[in-house]
N, C-alpha and C positions, 0 to 999 in steps of 0.2 A: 625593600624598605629596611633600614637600618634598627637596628635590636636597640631599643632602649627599654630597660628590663623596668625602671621606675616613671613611663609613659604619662603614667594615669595620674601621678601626683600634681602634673600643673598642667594638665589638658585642657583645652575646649573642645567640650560634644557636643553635635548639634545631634536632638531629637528628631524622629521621623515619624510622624504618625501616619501609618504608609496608607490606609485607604486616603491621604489629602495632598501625600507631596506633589504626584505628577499621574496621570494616566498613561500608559502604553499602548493598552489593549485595545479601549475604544469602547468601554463598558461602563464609562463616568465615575470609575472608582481607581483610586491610585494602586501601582501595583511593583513587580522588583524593576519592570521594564522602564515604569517612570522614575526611578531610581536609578538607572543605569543612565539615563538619560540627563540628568542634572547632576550625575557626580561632578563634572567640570563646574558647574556652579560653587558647589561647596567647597572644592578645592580652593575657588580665588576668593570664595570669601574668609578663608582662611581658618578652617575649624581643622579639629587635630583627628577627629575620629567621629563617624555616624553611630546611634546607635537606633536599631528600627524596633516600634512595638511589633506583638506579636503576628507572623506571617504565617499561623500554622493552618493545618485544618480544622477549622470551624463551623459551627451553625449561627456565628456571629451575631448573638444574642447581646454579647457585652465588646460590641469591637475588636475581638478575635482572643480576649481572655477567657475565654471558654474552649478551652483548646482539646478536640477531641484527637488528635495525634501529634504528639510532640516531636516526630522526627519527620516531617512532608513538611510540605509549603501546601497552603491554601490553592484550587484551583485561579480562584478570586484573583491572587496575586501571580501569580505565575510556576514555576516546578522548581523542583529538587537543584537540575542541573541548572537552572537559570541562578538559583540563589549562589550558589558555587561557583558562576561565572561571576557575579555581583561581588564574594568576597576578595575574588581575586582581583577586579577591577577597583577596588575601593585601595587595597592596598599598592596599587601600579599609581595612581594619582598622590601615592604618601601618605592616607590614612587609615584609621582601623575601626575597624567594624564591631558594634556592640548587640548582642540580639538578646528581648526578652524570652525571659522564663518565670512561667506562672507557676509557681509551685504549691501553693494556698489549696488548689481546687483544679478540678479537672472540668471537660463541658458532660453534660448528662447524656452524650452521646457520645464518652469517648466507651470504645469496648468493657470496660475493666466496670465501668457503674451499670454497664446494661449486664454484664455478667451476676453483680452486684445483688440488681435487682430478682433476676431469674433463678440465683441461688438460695434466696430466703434466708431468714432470721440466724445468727449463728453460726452460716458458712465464713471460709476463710476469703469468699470474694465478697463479701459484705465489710470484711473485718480490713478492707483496705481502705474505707472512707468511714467518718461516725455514722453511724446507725444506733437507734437508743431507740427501746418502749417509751411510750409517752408515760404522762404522770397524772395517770386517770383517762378516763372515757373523752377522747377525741382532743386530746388535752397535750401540750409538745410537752419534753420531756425541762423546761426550762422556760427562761420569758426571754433569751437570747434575739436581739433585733439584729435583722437585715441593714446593711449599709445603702440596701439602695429604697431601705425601706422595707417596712411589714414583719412579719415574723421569720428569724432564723431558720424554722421547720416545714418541710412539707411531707406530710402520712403519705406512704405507701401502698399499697393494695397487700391486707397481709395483718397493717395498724402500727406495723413502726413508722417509723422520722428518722428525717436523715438532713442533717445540719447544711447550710449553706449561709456563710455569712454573707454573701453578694446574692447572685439571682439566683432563682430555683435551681435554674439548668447550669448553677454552677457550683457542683455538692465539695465541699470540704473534703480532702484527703484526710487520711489518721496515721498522722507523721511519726505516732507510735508504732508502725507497723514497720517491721524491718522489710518487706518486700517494696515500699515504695519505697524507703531511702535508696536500697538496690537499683530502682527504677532509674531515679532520678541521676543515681551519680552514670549509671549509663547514656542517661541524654544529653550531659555535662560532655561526657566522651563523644558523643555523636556528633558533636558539633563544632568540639576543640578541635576536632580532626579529618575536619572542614576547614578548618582555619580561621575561624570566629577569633576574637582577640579578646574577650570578656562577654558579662551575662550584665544583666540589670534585674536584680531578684522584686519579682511582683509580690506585693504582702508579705514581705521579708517577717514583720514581727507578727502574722500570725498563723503559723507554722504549728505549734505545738496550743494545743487546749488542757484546760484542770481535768484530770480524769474525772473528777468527782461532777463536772459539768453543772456547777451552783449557780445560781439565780445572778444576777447583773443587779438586779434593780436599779436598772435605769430605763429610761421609755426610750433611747435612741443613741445611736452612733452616727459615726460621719467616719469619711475615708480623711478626712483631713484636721481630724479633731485629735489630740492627745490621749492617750488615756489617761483616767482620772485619779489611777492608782497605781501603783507598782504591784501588787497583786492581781492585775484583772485578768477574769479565766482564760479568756481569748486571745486579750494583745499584749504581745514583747512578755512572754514566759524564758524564764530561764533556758527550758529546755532547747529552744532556736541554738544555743551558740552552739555544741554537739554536730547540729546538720551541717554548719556552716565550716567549722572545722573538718570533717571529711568533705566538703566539697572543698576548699583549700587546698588538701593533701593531693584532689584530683588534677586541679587547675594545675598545679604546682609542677605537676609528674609532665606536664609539657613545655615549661620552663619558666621561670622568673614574671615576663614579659603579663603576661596572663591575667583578667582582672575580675571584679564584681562590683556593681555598687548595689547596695541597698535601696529599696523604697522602704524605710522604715516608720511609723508613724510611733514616736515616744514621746515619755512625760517630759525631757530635760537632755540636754545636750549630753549629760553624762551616762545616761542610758543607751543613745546612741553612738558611743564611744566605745562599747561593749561590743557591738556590731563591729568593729573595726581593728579589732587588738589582735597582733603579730600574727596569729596563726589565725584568723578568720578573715573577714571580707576585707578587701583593701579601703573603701570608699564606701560612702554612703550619704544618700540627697540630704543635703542644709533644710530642712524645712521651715526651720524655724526663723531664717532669714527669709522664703519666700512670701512663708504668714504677718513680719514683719510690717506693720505700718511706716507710711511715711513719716517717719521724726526722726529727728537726731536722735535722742537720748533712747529711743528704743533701737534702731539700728545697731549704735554704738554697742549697749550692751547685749543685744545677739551677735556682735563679731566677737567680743571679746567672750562670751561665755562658750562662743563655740570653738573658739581658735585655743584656749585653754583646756579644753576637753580633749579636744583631737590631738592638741601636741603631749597631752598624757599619757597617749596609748603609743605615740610615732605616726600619727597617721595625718593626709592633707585633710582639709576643709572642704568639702565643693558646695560651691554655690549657685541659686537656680532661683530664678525669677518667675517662670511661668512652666508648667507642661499641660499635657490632656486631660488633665482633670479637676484642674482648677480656673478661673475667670484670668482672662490675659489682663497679665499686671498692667499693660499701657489703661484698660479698664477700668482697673480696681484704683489705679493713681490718680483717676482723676474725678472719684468718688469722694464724699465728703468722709467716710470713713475707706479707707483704704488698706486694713487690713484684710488677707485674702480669707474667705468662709469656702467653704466645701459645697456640693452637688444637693445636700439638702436643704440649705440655706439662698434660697432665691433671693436675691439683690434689687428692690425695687428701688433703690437714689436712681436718680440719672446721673449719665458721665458726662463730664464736661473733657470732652477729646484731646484740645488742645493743650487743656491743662494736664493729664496724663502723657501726652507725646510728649511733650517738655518734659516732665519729671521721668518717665521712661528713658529718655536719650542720657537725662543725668545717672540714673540706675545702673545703667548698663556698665558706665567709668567707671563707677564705684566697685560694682561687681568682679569688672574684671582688673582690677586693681588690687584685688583683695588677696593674701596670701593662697594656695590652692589650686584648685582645677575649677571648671565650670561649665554649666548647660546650658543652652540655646533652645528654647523650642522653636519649632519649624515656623517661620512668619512674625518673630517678632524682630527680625533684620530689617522685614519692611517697615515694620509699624502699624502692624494690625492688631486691631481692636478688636472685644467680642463681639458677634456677632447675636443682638438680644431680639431680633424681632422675626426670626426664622418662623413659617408657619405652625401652626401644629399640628400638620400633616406630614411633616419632614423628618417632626424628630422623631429617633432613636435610642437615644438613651433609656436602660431600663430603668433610670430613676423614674422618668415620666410616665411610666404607665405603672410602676410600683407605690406611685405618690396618688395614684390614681388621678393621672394629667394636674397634678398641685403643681409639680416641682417639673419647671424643665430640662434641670441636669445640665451636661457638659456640652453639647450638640454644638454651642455657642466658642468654643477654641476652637474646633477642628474642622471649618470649612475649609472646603480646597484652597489650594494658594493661587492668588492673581499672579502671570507669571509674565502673559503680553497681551496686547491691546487695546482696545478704548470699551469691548463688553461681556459679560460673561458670555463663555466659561473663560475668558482672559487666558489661554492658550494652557489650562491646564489639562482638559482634553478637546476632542476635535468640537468644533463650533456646533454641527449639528445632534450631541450629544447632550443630554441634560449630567452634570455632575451631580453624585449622589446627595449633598448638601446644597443648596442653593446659595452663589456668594452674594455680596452687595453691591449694585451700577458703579457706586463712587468708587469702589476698591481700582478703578483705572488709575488714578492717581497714584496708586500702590501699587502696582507693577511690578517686579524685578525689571523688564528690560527700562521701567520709568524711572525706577530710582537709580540704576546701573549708570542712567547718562544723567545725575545731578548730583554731584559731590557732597553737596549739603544735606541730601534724602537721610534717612533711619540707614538705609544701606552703605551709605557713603562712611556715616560714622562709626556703623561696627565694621565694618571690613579695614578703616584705618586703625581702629583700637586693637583690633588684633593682630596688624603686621606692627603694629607698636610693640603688642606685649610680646610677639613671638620673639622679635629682634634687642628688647631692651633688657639688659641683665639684671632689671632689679623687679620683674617682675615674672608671674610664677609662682612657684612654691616659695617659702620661706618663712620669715616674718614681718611683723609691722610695730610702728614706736605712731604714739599719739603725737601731735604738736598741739602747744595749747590753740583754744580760739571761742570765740563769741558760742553758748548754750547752743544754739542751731545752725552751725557753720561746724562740718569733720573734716581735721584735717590731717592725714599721716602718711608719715613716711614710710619706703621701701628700699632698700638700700643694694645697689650702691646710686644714691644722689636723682628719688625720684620724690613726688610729695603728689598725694590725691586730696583736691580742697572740694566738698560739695555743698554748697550752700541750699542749705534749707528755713532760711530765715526771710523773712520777709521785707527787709533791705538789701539792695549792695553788697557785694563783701571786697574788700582790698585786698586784692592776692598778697603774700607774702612772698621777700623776696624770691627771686628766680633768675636763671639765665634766659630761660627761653618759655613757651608754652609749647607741650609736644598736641596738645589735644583738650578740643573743647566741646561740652557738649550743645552751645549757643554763640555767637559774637560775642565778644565782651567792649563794653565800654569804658574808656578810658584806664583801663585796667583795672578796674571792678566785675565781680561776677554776680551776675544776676541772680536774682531768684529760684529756686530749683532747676539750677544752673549747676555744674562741674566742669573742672578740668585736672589733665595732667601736666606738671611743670617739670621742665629739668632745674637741676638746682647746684 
């Protein structure tokens, strides 16, 4: 594979959330085997680099973020050397390989918390994760909420508390502690030297806590909600940039090439700009474009607020429409409100499908039009939808049994993918297996081998937008100039001689001149573009 040291700045990653991509084994759960198996897929549909959640070993309490050995592979998923054959095979097909790391918290079954536990109050194996006396008789030491719900603390035998801001069994590290930085810049090594190409930092912003661990007052968080202050004890502290600059120094020491992005959840584009400045992370997820509703004038000004942030520090934009822990955008577009809410925000509108696959197919132009790099999550090439009427016997998510069964959480992104036939399991594992999620009859329709043979499908249109954007020189990294146009109609340029027009207006819109149309995301008539409708012109 050819070294190109600045990869990451106009990539496309497609996302793998590996217990869904493909089965191997024969256990209705995806695994690196079904992964090895669809690399040829992903090759032709043209992405630049996979990146997979985590594959470690788990008690898969939160989908494998509860990671009780950060250098194995999950039985679940397959071994050591299988994963090693995987990187080497990703790179023989042209692409590169991104693998998560949870650094926020470990699983309550990795060695180090059950040491933790065994050592009592004041040991130094305690002093690797928070532990804190509560504050009073049975009372946590704080009013600190759970993201997935309930209280931050759970008493031990003994009467301390010990923090987790996601599920029990997933305790907080104490990033204060110089033995876990040690820790970690070693699994940073364990894995560069394997030949992983980049990480994707899980809870990037909340890494570092107030020593003084002061009250919130507030009744709730969310994984996809801002913080509400630049102070708040938990999320996006100053202290984060410190870790991230010695993990740079590491990544570094194996060459240029080497990446990060952030999952950071901040107040303001300019916060997460700080994540990204010359000697820290290279990259870090657009959120603020994926939370974005559909309109112009909010669009507009999440490109522009974000493209000015990021070219302050030198760094790309990436942007991302959907992943596993939020409501698949073809969903949320075709909701009456359609900006995206989080895992504790249950969505009762209905969607109107149709009206989402349209404005999704326009999204996507937009998206990848946009100065930067970008991500794919796994199945929104087909044009898959949430999946909202799963039993609730199925689901999994610890929001749901945290909400005490209120909130059904994310269960709804991550069904397996329809890959062939006319019924489930649609050849994601063998027919007489049940897959761990259950899909839906109609996803025949949505197929890979069904969209593969109709050029007009979800698949047909991003697989041409990307051998567009691979091959055309004004797209990529760089920047963009506005062209005027009607309140709800964007139109801008990329240079050298390309223009992305998407209409979000509720007439018509007359293209402006052009030589050609490279790319649409509907027919157009008479050379008008319809209603959340896009295309790309050469010009």
């Amino acid at each position: 594979m050819a070294v190109n040291a600045s990869w990451w700045r106009d990539a496309v990653i497609y996302e793998v959330y590996i217990r869904s991509l493909a089965d191997g084994s024969g256990d209705g759960v995806g695994d690196i085997a079904g992964i090895r198996s669809r690399l040829p897929y992903l090759r032709d549909l043209g992405v630049d680099a996979v990146w997979i959640t985590p594959w470690y070993p788990s008690p898969m309490v939160d989908g494998g973020y509860d990671v009780a050995n950060y250098r194995d592979i999950d039985p679940l998923f397959g071994t050591l050397a299988e994963a090693e054959t995987l990187i080497g095979e990703v790179h023989g097909h042209g692409m590169r390989l991104i693998v998560d790391l949870v650094p926020n918290h470990s699983s309550d079954q990795h060695p180090w918390f059950r040491e933790a536990l065994a050592a009592g109050p004041g040991s130094p194996q305690r002093a690797r994760y928070v532990f804190r006396d509560g504050n009073g008789p049975d009372q946590p030491p704080n009013d600190w909420r759970s993201v997935f719900g309930g209280p931050a603390w759970t008493q031990v035998p003994g009467g301390q508390w010990y923090l987790h801001l996601f599920a029990p069994e997933q305790p907080d590290l104490n990033w204060d502690n110089p033995q876990v930085r040690e820790e970690f810049e070693d699994i940073l090594r364990f894995w560069l030297d394997r030949g992983v190409d980049g990480f994707r930092v899980d809870v990037a912003h909340g890494l570092i806590k107030h020593p003084d661990l002061p009250d919130l007052g507030s009744a709730q968080e969310d994984m996809v909600h801002s913080p509400d202050r630049t102070d708040h004890p938990h999320w996006d502290r100053d202290g984060v940039h410190d870790i991230f600059r010695s993990w740079r120094r590491v990544a570094d020491s194996y060459g240029d090439d080497r990446m990060f992005v952030a999952e950071a959840w901040v107040s303001k584009p300019e916060r997460l700009a700080r994540y990204v400045r010359s000697d820290e992370l290279q990259t870090a997820f657009n959120f603020d474009f994926l939370r974005c509703s559909w309109a112009a004038d909010s669009l507009r000004s999440v490109v522009d607020s974000c493209l000015h942030a990021m070219h302050a520090v030198g760094a790309p934009t990436t942007w991302v429409l959907s992943n596993h822990d939020v409501t698949r955008h073809l969903t949320r577009y075709g909701r009456p409100r359609t900006r995206a809410e989080g895992p504790l925000h249950d969505i009762v509108e209905p969607a109107d499908i149709e009206l989402g696959t349209r404005r999704a197919r326009a999204a996507v132009l937009l998206m990848l039009a946009l100065p930067g790099s970008a991500y794919l999550y796994q199945g929104e090439e087909l044009g898959l939808e949430e999946v909202e009427d799963l039993p609730e016997d199925v689901l999994q998510d610890p929001t749901w049994q945290r909400s005490g069964h209120k909130v059904r959480g994310r269960d709804g992104c991550r069904v397996p993918l329809p890959w062939r036939g006319s019924r489930p399991p649609f050849g994601f594992c063998r027919e007489q297996v049940r897959p761990w999620l259950p899909q839906p009859a109609h996803w025949q329709a949505r197929t890979a081998e069904a969209e593969e043979a109709e050029p007009e499908s979800m698949w047909g249109l991003y697989r041409a937008a990307l051998r567009i954007r691979r091959a055309h020189p004004a797209l990529g990294d760089g920047t963009l100039s506005w062209v005027d146009a009607p309140a709800e109609v964007l139109v801008f340029r990329r240079e050298p001689g390309l223009l992305c027009v998407v209409n979000l207006s509720d007439t018509p819109f007359a293209l402006p001149g052009h030589e050609r149309v490279l790319l649409s995301s509907e027919q157009m008539q008479n050379g008008k573009l319809s209603t959340d409708t896009a295309a790309w012109l050469q010009v």
